[in-house]
C-alpha positions as CSV (number, residue, x, y, z in Angstrom):
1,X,15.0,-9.6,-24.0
2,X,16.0,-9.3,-20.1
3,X,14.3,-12.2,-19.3
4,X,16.1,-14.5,-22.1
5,X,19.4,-12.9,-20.8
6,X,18.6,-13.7,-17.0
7,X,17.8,-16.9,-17.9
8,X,21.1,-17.6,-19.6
9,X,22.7,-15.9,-17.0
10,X,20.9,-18.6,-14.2
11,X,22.2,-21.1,-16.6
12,X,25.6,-20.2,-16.9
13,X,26.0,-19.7,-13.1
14,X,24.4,-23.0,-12.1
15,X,27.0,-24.3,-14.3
16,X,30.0,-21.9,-13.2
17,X,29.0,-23.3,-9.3
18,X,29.5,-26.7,-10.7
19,X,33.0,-26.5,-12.1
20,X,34.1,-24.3,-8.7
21,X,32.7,-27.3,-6.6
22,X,35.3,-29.7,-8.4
23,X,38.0,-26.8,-8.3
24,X,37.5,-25.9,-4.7
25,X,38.5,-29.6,-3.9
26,X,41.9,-28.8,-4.8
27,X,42.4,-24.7,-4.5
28,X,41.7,-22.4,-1.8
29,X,38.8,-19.7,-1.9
30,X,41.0,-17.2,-3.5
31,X,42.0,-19.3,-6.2
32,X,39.0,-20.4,-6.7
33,X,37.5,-16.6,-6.8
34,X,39.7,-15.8,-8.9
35,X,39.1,-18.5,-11.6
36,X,35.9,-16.9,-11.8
37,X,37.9,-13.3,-13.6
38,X,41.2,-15.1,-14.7
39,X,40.2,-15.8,-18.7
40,X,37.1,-13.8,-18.4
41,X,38.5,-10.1,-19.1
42,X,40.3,-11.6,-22.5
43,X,36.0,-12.8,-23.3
44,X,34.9,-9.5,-22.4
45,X,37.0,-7.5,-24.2
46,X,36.5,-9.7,-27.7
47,X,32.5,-9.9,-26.9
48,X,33.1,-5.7,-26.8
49,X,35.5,-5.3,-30.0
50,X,32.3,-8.0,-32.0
51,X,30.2,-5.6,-30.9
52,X,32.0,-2.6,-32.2
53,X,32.6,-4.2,-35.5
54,X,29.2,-2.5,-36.8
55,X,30.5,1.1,-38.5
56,X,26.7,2.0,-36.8
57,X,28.0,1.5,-33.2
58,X,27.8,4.5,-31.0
59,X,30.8,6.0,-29.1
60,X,31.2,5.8,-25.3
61,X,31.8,8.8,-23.5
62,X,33.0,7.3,-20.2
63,X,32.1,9.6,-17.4
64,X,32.8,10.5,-13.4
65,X,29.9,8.9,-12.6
66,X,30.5,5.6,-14.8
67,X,34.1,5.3,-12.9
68,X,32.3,5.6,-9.5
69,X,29.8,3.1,-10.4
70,X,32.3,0.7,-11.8
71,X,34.6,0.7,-9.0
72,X,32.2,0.4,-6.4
73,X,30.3,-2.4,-7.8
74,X,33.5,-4.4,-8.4
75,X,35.1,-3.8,-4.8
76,X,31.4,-4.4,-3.5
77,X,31.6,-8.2,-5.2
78,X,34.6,-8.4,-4.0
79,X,33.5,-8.0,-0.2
80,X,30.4,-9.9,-0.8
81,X,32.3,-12.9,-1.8
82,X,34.4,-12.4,1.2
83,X,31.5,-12.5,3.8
84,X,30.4,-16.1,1.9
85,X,33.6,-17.2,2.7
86,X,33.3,-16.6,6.4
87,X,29.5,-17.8,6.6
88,X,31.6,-21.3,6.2
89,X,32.9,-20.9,9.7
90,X,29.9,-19.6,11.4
91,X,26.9,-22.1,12.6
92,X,23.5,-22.8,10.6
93,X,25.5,-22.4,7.4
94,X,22.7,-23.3,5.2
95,X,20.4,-20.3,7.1
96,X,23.2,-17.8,6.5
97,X,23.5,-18.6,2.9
98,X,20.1,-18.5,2.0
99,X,20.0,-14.8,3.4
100,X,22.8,-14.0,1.2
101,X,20.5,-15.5,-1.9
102,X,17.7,-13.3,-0.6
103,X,19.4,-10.2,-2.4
104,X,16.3,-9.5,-4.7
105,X,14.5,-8.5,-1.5
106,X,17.3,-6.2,-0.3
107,X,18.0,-5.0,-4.3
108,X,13.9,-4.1,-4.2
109,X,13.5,-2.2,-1.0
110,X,17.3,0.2,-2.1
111,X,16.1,0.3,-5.6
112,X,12.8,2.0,-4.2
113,X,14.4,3.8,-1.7
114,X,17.7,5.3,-2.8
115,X,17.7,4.8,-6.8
116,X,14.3,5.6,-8.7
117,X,13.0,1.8,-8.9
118,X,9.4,1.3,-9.1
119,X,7.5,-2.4,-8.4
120,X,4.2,-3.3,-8.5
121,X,2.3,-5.4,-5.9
122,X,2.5,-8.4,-8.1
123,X,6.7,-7.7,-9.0
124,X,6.5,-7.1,-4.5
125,X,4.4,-10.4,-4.3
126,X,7.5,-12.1,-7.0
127,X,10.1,-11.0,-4.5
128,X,8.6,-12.2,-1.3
129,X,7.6,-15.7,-3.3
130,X,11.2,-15.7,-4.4
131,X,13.0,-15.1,-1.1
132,X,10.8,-18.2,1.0
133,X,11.7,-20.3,-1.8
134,X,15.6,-19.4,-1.2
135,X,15.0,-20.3,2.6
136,X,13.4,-23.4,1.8
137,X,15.6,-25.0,-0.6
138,X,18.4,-23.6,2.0
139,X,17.4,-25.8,4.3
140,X,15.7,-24.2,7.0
141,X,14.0,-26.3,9.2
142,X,14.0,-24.3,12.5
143,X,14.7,-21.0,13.8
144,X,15.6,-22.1,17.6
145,X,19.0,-23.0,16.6
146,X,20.0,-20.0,14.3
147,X,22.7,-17.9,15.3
148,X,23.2,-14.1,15.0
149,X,26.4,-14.1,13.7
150,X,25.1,-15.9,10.9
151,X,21.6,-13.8,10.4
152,X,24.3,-10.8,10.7
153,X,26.7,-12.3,7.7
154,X,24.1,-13.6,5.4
155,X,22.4,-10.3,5.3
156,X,25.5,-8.5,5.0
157,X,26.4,-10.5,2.3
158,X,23.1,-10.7,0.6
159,X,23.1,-6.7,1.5
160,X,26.6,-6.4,-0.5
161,X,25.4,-8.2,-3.9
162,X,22.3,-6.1,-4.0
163,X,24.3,-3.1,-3.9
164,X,26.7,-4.7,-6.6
165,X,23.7,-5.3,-9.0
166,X,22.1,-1.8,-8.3
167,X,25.1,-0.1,-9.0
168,X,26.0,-2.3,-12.1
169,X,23.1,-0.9,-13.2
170,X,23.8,3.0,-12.8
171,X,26.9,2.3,-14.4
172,X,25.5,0.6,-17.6
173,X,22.9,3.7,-17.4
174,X,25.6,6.4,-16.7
175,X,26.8,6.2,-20.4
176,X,23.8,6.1,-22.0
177,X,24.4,4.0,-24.6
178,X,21.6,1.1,-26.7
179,X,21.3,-2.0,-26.0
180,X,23.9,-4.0,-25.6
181,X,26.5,-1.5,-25.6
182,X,26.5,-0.1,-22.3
183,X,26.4,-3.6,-20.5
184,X,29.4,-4.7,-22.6
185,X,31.5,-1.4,-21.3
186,X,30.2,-2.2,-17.5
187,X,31.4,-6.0,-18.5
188,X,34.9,-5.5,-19.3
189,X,35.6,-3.0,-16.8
190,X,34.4,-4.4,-13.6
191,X,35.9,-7.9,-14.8
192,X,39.4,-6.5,-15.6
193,X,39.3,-4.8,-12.1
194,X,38.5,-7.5,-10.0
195,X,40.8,-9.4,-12.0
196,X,43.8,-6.7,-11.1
197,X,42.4,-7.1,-7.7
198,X,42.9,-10.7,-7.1
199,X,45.7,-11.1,-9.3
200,X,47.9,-8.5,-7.6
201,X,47.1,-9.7,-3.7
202,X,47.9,-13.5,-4.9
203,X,51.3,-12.5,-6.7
204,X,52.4,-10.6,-3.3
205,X,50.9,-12.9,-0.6
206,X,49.7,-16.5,-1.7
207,X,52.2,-17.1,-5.5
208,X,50.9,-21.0,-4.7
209,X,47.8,-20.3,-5.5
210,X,48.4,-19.3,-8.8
211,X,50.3,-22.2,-9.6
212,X,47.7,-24.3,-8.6
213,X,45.5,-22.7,-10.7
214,X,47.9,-23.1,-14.1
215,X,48.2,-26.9,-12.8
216,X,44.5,-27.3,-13.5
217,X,43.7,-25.6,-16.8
218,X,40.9,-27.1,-17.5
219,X,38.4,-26.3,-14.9
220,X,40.0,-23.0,-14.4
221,X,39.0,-22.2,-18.4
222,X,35.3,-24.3,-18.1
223,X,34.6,-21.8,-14.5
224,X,36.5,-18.3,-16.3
225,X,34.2,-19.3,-19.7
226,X,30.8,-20.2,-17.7
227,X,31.0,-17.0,-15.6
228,X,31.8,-14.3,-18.3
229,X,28.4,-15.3,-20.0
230,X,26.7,-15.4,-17.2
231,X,27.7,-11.8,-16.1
232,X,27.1,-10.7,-19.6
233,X,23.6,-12.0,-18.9
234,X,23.6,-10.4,-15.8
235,X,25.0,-7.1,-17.0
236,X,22.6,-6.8,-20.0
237,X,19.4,-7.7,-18.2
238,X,20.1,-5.5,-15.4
239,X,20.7,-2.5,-18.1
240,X,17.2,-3.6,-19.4
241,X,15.0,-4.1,-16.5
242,X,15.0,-3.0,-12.9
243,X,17.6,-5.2,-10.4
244,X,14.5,-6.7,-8.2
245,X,12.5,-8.4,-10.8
246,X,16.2,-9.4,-12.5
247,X,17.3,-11.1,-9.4
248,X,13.8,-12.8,-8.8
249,X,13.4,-14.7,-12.2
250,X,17.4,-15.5,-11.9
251,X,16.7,-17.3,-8.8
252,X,15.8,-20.4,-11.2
253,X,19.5,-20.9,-10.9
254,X,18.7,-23.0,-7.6
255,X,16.5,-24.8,-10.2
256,X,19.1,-25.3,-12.8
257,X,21.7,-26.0,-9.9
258,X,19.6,-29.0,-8.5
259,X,19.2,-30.5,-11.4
260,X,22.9,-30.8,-12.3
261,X,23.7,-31.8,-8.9
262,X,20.8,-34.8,-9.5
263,X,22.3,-35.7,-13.1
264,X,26.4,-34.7,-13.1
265,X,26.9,-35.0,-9.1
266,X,24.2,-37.9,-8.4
267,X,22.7,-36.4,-5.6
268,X,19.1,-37.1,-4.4
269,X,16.9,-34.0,-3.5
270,X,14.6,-34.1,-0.7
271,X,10.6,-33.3,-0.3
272,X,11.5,-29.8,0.8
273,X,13.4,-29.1,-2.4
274,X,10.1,-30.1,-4.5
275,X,8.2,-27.4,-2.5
276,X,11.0,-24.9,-2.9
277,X,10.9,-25.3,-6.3
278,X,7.4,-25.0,-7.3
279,X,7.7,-21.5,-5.3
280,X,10.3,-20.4,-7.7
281,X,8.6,-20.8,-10.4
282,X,5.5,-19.3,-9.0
283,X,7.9,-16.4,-8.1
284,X,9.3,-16.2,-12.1
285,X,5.7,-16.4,-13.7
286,X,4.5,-13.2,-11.0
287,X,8.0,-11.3,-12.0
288,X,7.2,-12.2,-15.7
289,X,3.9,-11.3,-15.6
290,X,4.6,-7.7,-13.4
């Protein structure tokens, strides 16, 4: 089951990056960011109340340690988004970002460390496979011209999201609930408070933005619709399986990604793509097969 629900989640965020490339054209990063939460709590809470429709549902018992979880993870989203955002000022763009994509490798040395994950040689193998994939299809060429700034932002911010996935897990596993239940709790909760969040500093500093966003309904809907499921897949996955082998096999997002920017943006890809994506899916059979 995890891996069906990565996969959807890969899907659903290749096509979530889509719609914020045509939004982004028009609103600024905030706006944007916050398309991603807008309609998405209102989702969350119906997928929650479908869920709880069977009489045989169990009860949450929300907990200290659920709350901690749940606010950390969101605020640490939150700041991982941020350090993107400033990896498009710094130089070697491309290099920085693929760092912040490599946050299966970060996610599978904490989870070992710090929160009771285990990994085999091959799911170790998976990771490594995964993460030169990332670099490749990131563009890397050379390391002469890289810049530590941007080696200190891309790891920070690939740093932050594994930390917001490791924790999104402790928080689904905090209430002890079957599948899908606890996933669904961790969904609406972490949405709705990011969504607070953004909403509340755009109201008191940048009202524009908001407006801009009700001017373009349509992409704001198709990003909010397309980024609930694919944190639901997230969510659920991560309550199923360990964060490291999660974040491996969802890295056939760059696989989905390049193939709508071939068919729906028109874009060409080049050799280095090809070989970037053969290692991704040598990277998804080993995490599969671990």
């Amino acid at each position: 089951m995890w891996i069906l629900f990565t996969l959807l989640a890969a899907f659903m965020q290749a096509w979530r990056n889509a719609f914020q490339k045509q939004l982004s054209a028009e609103v600024n990063v905030l706006g944007v960011t916050l398309a991603r939460f807008l309609y998405a709590s209102p989702l969350a809470a119906c997928y929650l109340w479908l869920l709880y429709r069977d009489p045989l549902a169990p009860s949450a018992q929300l907990n200290g340690h659920f709350a901690f979880y749940v606010v950390a993870a969101a605020l640490m989203q939150i700041v991982a988004t941020a350090l993107m955002v400033v990896l498009f000022k710094q130089r070697n763009y491309a290099i920085g970002v693929g760092l912040a994509k490599s946050e299966a490798i970060f996610a599978a040395v904490l989870g070992v460390l710090f929160f009771a994950s285990s990994l085999t040689p091959l799911g170790w193998l998976g990771v490594l496979v995964g993460s030169v994939a990332v670099f490749l299809l990131s563009g890397l060429s050379s390391f002469k011209a890289i810049s530590w700034p941007t080696v200190l932002v891309g790891s920070a911010s690939g740093l932050a999201f594994a930390l917001t996935s490791l924790w999104v897990r402790e928080a689904s596993l905090a209430l002890g609930l079957p599948f899908p239940y606890g996933a669904a709790w961790v969904l609406l909760f972490v949405i709705s408070l990011q969504t607070l969040i953004l909403l509340g500093y755009l109201l008191l500093r940048d009202s524009t933005t908001l407006i801009a966003l009700w001017q373009r309904p349509r992409l704001t809907l198709l990003t909010s619709v397309t980024s609930c499921i694919g944190s639901l897949g997230w969510f659920t996955a991560m309550s199923l399986e360990i964060v490291p082998l999660v974040k491996t096999l969802g890295q056939v997002e760059v696989l989905f990604t390049l193939l709508i920017s071939v068919f729906f943006f028109k874009e060409k890809l080049k050799k280095q793509d090809y070989l970037g994506l053969g290692l991704i899916v040598l990277a998804a059979i080993l995490v599969m097969w671990a």
